[in-house]
C-alpha positions, 0 to 999 in steps of 0.5 A, spaced: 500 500 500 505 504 499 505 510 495 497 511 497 493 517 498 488 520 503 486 526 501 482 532 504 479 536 500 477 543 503 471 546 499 474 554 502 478 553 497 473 552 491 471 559 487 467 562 491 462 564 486 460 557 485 460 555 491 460 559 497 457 555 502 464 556 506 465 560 512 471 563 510 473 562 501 479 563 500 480 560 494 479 560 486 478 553 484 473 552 479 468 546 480 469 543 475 477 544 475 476 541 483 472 535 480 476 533 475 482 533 480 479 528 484 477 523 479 484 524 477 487 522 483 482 516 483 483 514 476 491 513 478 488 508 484 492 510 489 486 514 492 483 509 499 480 516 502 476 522 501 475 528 507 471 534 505 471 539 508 468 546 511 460 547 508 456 551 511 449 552 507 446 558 509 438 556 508 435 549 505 436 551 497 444 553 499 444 546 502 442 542 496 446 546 491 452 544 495 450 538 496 450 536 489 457 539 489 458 534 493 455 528 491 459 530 484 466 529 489 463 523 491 462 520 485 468 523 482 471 519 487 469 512 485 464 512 492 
């Protein structure tokens, strides 16, 4: 098991304009850009864990649009 990873994935760090379900944004990643690189790091086989972390939806609507955010990352995983 060598050279596997698990990995955290911090929301804050996503464009906030397209996900600012988080506390503090602090970042510039696209969505789709954060999607693409958790599959990436699945595809290669060296994935056995995934943390997101940091959501904070301010009312239901803001809870189910990042919640497909998620679910995409999850899917993207393997999960």
């Amino acid at each position: 098991m060598w050279g596997t990873k698990a990995s955290g994935f911090s929301s804050g760090r996503m464009d906030p304009s397209e996900f600012p379900h988080v506390a503090y944004p602090d970042g510039t990643l696209p969505t789709e850009q954060g999607i693409a690189l958790v599959r990436r790091v699945a595809e290669s086989g060296l994935l056995v864990g995934l943390t997101i972390t940091e959501f904070s939806p301010v009312d239901q609507a803001a809870a189910e649009h990042g919640c497909r955010f998620i679910r995409q990352l999850c899917e993207a995983a393997g999960a």
